[in-house]
matplotlib code that plots the C-alpha trace (Angstrom):
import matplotlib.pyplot as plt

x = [-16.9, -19.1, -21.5, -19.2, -22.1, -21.2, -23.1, -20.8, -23.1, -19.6, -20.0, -19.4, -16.8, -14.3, -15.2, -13.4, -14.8, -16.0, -13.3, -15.6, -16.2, -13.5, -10.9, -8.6, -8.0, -5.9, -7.6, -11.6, -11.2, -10.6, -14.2, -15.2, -12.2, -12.6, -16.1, -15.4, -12.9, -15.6, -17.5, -14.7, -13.6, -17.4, -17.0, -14.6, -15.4, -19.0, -17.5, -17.0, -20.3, -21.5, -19.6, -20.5, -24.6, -25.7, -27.8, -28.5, -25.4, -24.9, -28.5, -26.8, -23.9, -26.1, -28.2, -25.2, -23.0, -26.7, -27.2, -23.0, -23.5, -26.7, -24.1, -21.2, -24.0, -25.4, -21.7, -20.5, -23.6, -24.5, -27.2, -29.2, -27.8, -30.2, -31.5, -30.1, -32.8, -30.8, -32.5, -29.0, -28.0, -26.7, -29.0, -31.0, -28.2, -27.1, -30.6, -31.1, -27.7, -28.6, -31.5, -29.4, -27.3, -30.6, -31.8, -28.5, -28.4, -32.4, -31.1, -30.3, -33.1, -31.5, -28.0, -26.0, -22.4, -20.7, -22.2, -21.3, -18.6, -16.0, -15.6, -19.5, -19.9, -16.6, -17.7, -21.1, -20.0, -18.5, -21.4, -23.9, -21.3, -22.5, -25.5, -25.8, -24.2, -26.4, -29.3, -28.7, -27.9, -26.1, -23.3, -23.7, -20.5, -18.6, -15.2, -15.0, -11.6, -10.0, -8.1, -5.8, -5.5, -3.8, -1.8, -0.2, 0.2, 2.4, 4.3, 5.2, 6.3, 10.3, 9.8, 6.9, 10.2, 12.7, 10.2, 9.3, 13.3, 13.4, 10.9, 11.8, 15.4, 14.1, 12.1, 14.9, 16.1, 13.1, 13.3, 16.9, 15.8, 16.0, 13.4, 15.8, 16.5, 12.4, 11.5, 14.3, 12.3, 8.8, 9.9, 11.5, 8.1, 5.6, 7.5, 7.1, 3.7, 3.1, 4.9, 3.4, 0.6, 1.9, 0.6, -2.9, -4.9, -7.5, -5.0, -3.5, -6.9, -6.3, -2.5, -0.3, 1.9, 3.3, 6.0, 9.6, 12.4, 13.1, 11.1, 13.6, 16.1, 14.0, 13.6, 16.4, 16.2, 12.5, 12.8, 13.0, 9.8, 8.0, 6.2, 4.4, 6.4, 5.1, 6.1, 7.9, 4.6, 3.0, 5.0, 4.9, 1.0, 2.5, 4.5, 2.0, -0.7, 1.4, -0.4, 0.0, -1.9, -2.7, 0.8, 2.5, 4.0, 3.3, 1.7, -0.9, -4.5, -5.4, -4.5, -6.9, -5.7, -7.9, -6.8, -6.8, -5.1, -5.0, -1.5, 1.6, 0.3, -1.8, 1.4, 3.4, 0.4, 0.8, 4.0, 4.1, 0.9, 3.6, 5.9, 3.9, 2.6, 5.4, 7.4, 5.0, 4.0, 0.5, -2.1, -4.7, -4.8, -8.2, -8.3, -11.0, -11.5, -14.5, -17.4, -17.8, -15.2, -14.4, -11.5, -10.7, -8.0, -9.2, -8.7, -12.0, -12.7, -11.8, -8.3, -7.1, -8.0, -6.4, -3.5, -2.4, -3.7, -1.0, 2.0, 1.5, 1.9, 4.9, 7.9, 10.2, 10.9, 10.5, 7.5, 5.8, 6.4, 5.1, 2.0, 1.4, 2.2, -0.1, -3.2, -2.5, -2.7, -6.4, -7.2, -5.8, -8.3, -4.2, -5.7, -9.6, -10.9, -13.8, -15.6, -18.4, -21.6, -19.9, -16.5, -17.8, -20.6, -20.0, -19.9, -17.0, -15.4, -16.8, -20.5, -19.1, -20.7, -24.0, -24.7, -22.6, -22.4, -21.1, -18.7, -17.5, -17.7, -15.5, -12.8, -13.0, -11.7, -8.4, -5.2, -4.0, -6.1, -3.3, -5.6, -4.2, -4.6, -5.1, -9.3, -9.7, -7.3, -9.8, -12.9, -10.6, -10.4, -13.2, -11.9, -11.9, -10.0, -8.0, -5.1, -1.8, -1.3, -4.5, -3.8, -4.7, -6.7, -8.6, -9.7, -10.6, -14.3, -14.3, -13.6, -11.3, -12.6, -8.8, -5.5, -4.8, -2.6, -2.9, 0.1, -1.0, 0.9, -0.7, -2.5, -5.4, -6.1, -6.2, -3.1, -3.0, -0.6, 2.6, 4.7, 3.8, 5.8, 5.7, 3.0, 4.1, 7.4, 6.2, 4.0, 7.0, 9.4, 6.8, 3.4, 1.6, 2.6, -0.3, -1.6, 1.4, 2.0, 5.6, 5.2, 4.0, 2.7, 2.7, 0.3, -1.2, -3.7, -4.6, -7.8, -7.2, -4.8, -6.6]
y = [-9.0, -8.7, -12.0, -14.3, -14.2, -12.0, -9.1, -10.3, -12.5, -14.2, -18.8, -19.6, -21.5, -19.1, -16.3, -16.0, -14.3, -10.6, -8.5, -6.6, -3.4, -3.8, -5.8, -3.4, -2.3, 0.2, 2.8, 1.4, 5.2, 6.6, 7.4, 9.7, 12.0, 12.2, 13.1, 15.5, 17.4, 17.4, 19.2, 21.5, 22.3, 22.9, 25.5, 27.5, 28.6, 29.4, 33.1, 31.7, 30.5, 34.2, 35.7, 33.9, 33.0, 35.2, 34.2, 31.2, 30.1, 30.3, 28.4, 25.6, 25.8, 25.0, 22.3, 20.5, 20.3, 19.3, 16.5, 15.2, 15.3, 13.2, 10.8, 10.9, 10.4, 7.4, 5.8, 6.0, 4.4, 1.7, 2.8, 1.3, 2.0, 3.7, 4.4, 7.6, 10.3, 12.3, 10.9, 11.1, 9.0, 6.6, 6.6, 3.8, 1.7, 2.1, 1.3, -1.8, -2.9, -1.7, -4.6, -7.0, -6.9, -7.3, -10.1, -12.0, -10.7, -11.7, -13.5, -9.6, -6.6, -4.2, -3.5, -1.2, 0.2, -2.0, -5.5, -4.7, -4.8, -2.3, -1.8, -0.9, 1.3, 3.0, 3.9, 4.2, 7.2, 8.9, 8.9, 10.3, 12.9, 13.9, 13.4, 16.1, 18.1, 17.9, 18.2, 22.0, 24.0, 26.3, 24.5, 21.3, 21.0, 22.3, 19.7, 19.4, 17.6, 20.0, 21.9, 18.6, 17.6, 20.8, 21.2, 17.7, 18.5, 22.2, 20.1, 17.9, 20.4, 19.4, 15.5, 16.5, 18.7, 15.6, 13.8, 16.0, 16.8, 12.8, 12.4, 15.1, 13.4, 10.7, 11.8, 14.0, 10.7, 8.3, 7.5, 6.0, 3.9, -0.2, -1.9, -3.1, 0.7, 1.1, -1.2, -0.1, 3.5, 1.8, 0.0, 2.8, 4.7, 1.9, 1.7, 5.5, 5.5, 2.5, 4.2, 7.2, 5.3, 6.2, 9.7, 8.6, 11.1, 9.0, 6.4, 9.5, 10.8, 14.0, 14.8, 15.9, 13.0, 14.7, 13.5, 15.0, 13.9, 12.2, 9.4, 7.9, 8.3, 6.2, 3.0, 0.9, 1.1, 0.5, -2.3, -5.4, -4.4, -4.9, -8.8, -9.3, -8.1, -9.3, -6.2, -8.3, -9.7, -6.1, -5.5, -8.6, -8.2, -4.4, -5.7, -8.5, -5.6, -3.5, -3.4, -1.4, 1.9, 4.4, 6.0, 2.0, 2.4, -0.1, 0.5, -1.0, 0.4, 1.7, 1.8, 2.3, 3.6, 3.4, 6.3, 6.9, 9.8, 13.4, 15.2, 13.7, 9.9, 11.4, 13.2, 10.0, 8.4, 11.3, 10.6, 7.1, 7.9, 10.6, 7.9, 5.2, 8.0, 9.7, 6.0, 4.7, 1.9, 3.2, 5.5, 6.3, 6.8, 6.5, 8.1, 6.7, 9.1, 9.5, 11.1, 13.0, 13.8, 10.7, 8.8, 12.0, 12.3, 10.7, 12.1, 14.1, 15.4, 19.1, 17.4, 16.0, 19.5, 21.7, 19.2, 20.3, 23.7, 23.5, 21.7, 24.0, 27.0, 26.2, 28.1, 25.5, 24.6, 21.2, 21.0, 23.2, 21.7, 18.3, 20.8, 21.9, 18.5, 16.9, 19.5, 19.0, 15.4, 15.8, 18.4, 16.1, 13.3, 11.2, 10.9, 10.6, 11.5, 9.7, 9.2, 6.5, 5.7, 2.7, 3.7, 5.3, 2.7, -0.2, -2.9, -5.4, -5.2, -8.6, -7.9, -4.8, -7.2, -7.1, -3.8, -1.6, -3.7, -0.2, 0.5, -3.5, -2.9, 0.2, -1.5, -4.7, -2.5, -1.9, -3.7, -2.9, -2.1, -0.4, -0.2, 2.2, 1.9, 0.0, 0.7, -0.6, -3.6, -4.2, -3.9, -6.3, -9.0, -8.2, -7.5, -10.8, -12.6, -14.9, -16.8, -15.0, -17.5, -17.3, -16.8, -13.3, -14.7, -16.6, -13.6, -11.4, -14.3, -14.0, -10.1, -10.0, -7.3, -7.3, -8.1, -5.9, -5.0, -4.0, -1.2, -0.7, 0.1, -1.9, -0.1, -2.9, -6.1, -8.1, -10.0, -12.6, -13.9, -14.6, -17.7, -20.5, -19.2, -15.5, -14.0, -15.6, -14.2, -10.8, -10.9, -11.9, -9.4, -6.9, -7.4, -4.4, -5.0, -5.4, -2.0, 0.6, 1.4, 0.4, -2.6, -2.8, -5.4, -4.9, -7.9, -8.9, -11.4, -11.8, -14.0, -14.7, -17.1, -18.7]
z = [10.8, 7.8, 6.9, 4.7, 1.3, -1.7, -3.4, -6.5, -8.9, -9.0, -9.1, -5.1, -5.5, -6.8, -4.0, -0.6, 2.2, 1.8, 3.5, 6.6, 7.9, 10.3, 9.0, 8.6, 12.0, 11.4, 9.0, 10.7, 12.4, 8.6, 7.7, 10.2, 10.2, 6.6, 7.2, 9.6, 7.2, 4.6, 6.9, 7.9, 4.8, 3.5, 6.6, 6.1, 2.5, 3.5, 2.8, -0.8, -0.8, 0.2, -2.4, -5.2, -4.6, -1.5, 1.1, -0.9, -0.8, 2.7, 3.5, 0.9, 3.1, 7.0, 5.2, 3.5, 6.6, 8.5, 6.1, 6.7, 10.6, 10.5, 7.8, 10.3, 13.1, 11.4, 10.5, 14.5, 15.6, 13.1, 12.0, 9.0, 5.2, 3.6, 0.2, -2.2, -2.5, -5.0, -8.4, -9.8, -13.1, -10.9, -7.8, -8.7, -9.3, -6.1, -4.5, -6.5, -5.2, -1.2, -1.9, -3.3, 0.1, 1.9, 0.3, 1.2, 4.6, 5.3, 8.9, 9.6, 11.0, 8.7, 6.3, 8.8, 8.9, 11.0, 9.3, 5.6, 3.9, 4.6, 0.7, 0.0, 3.2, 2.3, -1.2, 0.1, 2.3, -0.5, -2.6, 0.1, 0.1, -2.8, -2.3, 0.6, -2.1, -4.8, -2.7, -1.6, -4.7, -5.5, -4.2, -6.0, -7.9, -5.0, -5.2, -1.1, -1.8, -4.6, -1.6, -0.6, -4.7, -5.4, -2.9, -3.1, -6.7, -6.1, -3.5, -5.8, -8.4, -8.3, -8.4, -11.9, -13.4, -13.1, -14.3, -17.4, -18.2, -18.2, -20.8, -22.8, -23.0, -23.5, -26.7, -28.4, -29.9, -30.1, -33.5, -33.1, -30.0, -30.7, -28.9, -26.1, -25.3, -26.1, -23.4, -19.9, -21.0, -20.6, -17.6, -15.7, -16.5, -15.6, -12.4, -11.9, -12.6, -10.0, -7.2, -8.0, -5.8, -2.9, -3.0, -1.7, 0.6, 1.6, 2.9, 5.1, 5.8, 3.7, 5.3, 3.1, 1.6, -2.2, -3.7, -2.8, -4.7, -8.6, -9.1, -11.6, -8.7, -6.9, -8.8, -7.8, -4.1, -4.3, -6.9, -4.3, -2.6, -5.8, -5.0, -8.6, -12.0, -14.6, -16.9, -19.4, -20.1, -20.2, -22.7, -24.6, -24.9, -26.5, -29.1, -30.0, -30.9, -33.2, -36.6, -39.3, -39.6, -42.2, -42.5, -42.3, -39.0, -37.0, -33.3, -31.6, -31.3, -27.9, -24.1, -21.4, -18.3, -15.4, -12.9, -9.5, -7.7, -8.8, -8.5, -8.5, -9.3, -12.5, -13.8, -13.8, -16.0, -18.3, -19.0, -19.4, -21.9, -23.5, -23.8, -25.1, -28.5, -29.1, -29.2, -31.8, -29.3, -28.8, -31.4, -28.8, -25.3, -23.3, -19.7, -17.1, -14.0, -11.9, -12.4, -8.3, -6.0, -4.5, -2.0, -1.3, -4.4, -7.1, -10.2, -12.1, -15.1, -13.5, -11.9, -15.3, -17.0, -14.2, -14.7, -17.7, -17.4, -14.6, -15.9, -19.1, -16.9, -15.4, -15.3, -16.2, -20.0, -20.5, -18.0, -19.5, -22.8, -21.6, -20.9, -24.0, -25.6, -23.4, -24.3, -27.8, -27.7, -26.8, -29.3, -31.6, -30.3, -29.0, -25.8, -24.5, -21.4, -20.1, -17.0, -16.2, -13.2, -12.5, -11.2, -8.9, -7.9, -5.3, -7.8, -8.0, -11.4, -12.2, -12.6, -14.7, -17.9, -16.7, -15.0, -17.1, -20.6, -22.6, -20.4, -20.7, -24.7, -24.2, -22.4, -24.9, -27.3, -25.6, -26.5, -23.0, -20.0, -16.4, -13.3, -11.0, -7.7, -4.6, -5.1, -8.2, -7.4, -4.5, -7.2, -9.2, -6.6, -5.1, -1.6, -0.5, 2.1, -0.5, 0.5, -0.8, -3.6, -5.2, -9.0, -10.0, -12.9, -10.6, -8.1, -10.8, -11.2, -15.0, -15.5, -18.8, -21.0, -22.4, -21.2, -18.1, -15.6, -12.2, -11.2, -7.2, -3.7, -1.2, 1.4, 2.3, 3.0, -0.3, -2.1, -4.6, -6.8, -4.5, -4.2, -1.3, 1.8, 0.2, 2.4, 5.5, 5.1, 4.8, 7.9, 10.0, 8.7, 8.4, 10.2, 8.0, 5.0, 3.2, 4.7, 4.8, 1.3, 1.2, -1.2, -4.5, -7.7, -11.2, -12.3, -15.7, -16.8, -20.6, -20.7, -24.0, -22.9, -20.4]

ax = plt.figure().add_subplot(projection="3d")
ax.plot(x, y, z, "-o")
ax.set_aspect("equal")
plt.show()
């Protein structure tokens, strides 16, 4: 179990105990088999590599796959974290974090895998991915996980139709909608978009897991394993920031949404971002995706362009429609793509102010901030060991850039905000429910109102 001191510059009396390396007992095997399907997959399109740079690119391929043995080597044994050699934008960050952790762990010979925190040697591992990457070109922008994003997107390709035909119903008679009808449209969509969550490949190591059948179809069964809803106050913060603009329609400003997977879970985000422009409720639109391949599906700049590419392809009316929609909207400067060092950095979302301060300014210029995801709900609550009925405003240790929401399946370790008796309830009906992805929170905080 990892050392019970913080990396977060977080006041001490508002932080629980850092969640270790192996607390969560049942994914602690995750890493390596990842690792090894890195290596697998870097493998078998070493003809690719051939084709496309030569000898070069098969000498890129031996090193790389050298450098991810000696990493899968060094994660089995506990060996020492060491520093980034890339000289990336971002590699010194990282380094000046790595001796951060040291100087908290001085009682300690060295920061190794097995006595640090299971979320910095998780996203740690990702990013010396990379780093083997970058160091053997020409195979330096080589997405490694691309294979598993698209196919979980294609098998996904009836539930994105019923999801597109529902939107596009939907929007035939916007105008006309009163804000009642406005808001069971938003809801059924926010819940889509949350359980769209589920499709998470680095929870199933890489396995398939897409998305079958109509997510709309879906919503009432699933419904009572939500724990957390605070969408009514989602979408009271909404109608609190509708202003005039320009043409005198009222709508608020901005929504940031802070992805996480590619495929089906992206899809639903770009159709609750449809929703929320072509209602009026929203102007702008601002995506945040990550900057390297990373937890195996998360979504990059490639993945949100290949998206749309995709959906505008189809050969199905109204998804393809949605396509095209969608690809105007960011011609037309509707929606923003964006990507960022620091998503894709260890750092808990709380010392966000201080080692990323543009990035904070960005977000403080949201109405409305939706953090996808069971990572960044980790990075949120900075995957402590909190007691269940923690307030949420409490575990996120200051970090309020705007009002936000957290819409996030639970696949680890970490839950605030339930009632006294909630989480004990759960562990006796269900002993892995904080782990298997079957339960689900939609929570805000607005530290405005604090």
């Amino acid at each position: 179990m990892a050392a019970d001191q913080t990396v977060s510059r977080a006041p001490p009396a508002l932080s629980a105990k850092v969640v270790g390396s192996f607390a969560y007992l049942t994914i602690r095997d995750r890493l390596p088999t990842i690792l090894t399907k890195v290596i697998d997959t870097i493998h078998r399109n070493k003809n690719k590599f051939f084709e496309e740079y030569g000898e070069e690119g098969i000498k890129a391929e031996k090193q790389t796959i050298s450098l991810l043995s000696k990493l899968r080597n060094e994660l089995q044994t506990d060996k020492p974290v060491l520093e980034l050699t890339d000289g990336l934008q971002d590699t010194e960050s990282w380094n000046q974090y790595l001796q951060r952790h040291q100087m908290l762990h001085e009682d300690q010979d060295s920061v190794s895998w097995f006595k640090s925190p299971w979320l910095y040697v998780e996203c740690y591992m990702y990013r010396r991915i990379q780093e083997a990457l970058w160091l053997n070109p020409p195979i330096s922008d080589y997405d490694y996980f691309n294979e598993g994003k698209t196919q979980g997107y294609f098998e996904s390709t009836q539930a994105v139709i019923a999801l597109c035909t529902y939107l596009e119903g939907v929007k035939k008679n916007i105008e006309e909608l009163s804000k009642t009808q406005l808001f069971e449209h938003f809801y059924k969509l926010l819940q889509v978009s949350l359980w769209g969550n589920k499709c998470d490949l680095s929870i199933s190591a890489g396995q398939e897991n897409s998305q079958k059948i109509s997510p709309i179809d879906s919503l009432n069964s699933l419904q009572p394993f939500i724990l957390v809803d605070d969408s009514n106050m989602v979408w009271s913060t909404l109608m609190s920031a509708q202003r005039p603009g320009q043409s005198g329609k009222t709508a608020a400003d901005r929504v940031d949404i802070v992805l996480d997977n590619a495929g089906f879970e992206l899809v639903t985000d770009l159709v609750l971002a449809d929703f929320l422009v072509s209602s009026g409720l929203v102007r702008q639109i601002h995506f945040h995706g990550k900057s390297i391949p990373w937890f195996v599906s998360d979504v990059t700049a490639n993945d949100f362009q290949w998206t749309i590419r995709q959906t505008m392809a189809a050969n199905h009316k109204w998804m393809s429609k949605s396509g095209f929609h969608w690809q105007s909207y960011l011609k037309e400067g509707v929606w923003l793509y964006h990507d960022h060092p620091f998503w894709t950095q260890p750092h808990e979302f709380c010392d966000m102010a201080a080692d990323a301060p543009e990035l904070y300014a960005t977000l403080q210029r949201a109405d409305l901030l939706l953090f996808k995801g069971d990572l960044n709900y980790r990075k949120l609550t900075g995957d402590r060991e909190w007691d269940h009925t923690v307030g949420f405003d409490t575990a996120l240790r200051g970090f309020g850039p705007a009002p936000l929401c957290s819409l996030r399946t639970l696949k680890a370790n970490v839950q605030v905000g339930l009632q006294p008796g909630q989480g004990e309830k759960l562990t006796s009906q269900d002993p892995s429910w904080m782990t298997n992805g079957k339960y689900a929170v939609i929570q805000f905080s607005n530290p405005k109102t604090e």
